[in-house]
SERO-4910 file (N, C-alpha, C, O; in steps of 0.05 Angstrom, whole numbers):
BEGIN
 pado doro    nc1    nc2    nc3   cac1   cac2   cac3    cc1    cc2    cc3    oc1    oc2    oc3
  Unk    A   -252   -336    129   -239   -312    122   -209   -318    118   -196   -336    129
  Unk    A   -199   -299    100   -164   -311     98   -163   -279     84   -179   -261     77
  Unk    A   -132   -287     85   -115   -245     72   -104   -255     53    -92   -277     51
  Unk    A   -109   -232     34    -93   -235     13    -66   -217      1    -78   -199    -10
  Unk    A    -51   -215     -2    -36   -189     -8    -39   -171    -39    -37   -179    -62
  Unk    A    -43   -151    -32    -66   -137    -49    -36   -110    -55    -18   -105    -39
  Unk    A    -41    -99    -83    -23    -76    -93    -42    -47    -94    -53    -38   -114
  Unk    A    -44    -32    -63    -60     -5    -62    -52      5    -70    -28      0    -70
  Unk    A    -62     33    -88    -53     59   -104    -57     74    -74    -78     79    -61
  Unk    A    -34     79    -69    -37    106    -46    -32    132    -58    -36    154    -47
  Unk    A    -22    127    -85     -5    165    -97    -17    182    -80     -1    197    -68
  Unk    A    -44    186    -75    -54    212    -70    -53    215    -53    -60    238    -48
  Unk    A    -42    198    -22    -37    201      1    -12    203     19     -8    205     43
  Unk    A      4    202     -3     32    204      6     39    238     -5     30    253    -23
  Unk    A     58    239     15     60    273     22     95    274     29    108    255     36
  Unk    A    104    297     24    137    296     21    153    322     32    151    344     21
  Unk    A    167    317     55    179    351     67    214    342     50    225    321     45
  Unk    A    221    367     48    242    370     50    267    374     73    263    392     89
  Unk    A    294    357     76    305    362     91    334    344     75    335    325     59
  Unk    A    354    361     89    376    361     75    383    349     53    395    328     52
  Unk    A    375    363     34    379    363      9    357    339     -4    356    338    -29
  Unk    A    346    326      6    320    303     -9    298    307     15    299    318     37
  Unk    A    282    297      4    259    290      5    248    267     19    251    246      7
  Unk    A    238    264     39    231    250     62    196    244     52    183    264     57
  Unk    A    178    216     38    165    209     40    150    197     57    159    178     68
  Unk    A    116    209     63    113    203     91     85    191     77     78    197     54
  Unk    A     68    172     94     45    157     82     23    147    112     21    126    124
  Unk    A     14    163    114    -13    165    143     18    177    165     15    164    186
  Unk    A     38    190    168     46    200    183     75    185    187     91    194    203
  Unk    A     80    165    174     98    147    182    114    159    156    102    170    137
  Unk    A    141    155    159    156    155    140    158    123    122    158    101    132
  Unk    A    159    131     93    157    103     80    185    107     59    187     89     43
  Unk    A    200    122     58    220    131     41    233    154     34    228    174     48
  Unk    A    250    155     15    267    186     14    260    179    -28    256    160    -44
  Unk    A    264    215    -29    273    218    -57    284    238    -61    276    261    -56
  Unk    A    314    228    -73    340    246    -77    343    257   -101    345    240   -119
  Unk    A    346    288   -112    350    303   -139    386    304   -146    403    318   -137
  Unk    A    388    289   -160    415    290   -175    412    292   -201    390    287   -212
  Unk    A    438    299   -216    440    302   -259    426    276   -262    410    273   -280
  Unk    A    434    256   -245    428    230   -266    396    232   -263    387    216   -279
  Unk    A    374    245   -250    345    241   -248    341    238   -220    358    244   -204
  Unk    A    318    229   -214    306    228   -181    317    201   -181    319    188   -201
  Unk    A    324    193   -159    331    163   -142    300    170   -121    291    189   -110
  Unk    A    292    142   -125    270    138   -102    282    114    -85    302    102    -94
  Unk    A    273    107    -64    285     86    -48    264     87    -20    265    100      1
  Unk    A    246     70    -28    218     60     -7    233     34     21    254     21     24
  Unk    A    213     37     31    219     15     53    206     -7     35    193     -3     14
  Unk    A    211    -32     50    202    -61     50    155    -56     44    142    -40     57
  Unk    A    146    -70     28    121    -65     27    114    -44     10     89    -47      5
  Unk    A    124    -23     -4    117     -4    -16    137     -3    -46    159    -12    -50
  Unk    A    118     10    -61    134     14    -95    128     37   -105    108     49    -97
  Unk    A    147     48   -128    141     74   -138    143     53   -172    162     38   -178
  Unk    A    123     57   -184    123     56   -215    103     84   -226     82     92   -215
  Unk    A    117     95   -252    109    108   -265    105    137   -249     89    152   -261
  Unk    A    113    143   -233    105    163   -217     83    167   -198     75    187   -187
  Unk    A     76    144   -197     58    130   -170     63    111   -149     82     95   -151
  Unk    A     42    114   -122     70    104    -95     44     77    -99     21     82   -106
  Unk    A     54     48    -93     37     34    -81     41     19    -55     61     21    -41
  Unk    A     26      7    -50     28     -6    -12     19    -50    -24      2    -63    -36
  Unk    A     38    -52    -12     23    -78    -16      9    -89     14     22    -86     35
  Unk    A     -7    -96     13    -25    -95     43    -33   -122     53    -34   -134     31
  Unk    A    -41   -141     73    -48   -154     73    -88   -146     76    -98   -135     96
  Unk    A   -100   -151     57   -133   -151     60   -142   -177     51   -133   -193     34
  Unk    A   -176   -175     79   -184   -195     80   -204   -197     49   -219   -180     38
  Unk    A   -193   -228     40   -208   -230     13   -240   -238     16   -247   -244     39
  Unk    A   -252   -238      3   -282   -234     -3   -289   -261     11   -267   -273     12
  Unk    A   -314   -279     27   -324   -297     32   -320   -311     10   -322   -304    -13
  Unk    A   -313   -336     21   -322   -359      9   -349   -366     -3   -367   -371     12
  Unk    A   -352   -368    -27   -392   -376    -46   -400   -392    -20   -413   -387      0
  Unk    A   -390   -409    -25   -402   -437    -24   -416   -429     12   -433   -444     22
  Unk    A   -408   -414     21   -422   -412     42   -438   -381     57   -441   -374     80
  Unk    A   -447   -369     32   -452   -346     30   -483   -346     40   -489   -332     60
  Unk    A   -507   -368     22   -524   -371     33   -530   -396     59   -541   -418     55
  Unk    A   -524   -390     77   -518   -406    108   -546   -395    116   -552   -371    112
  Unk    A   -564   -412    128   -586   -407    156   -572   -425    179   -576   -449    177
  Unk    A   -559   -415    197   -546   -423    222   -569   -432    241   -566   -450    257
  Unk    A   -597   -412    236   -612   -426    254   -626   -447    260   -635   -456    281
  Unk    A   -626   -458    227   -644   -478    215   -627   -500    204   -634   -521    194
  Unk    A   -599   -491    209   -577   -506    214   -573   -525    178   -570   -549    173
  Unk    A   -574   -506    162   -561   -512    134   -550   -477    113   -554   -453    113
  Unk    A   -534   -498    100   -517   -482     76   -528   -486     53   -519   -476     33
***
């Protein structure tokens, strides 16, 4: 087994209160960023691990990548791969 760093679409799980004057982005309860309304457009500004493109939030994650083939069909009891 080994991790890979993987780009999650969270958009639909990130949720946003207001408080002095911007926008406090929160993602399973934790805060992950702010987004501020000024003339020039929205400023977004995420923590470390997270991205906003296109109007969507993503997470980059560490997940475990798929087994290895080569050892998918294993009999451990009969002691071959």
């Amino acid at each position: 087994m080994s991790f890979e760093k993987k780009r999650l679409d969270i958009t639909d799980r990130v949720t946003g209160r207001f408080s002095a004057g911007q926008m406090n982005l929160y993602f399973e309860k934790e805060q992950i960023g702010t987004m501020s309304f000024g003339q020039n457009g929205n400023q977004v500004s995420l923590k470390n691990g997270y991205e906003e493109e296109n109007h969507s939030f993503f997470q980059y994650a560490d997940v475990l990548s798929k087994q290895d083939e080569k050892y998918v069909d294993c009999d451990e009891k009969n002691g071959w791969c």
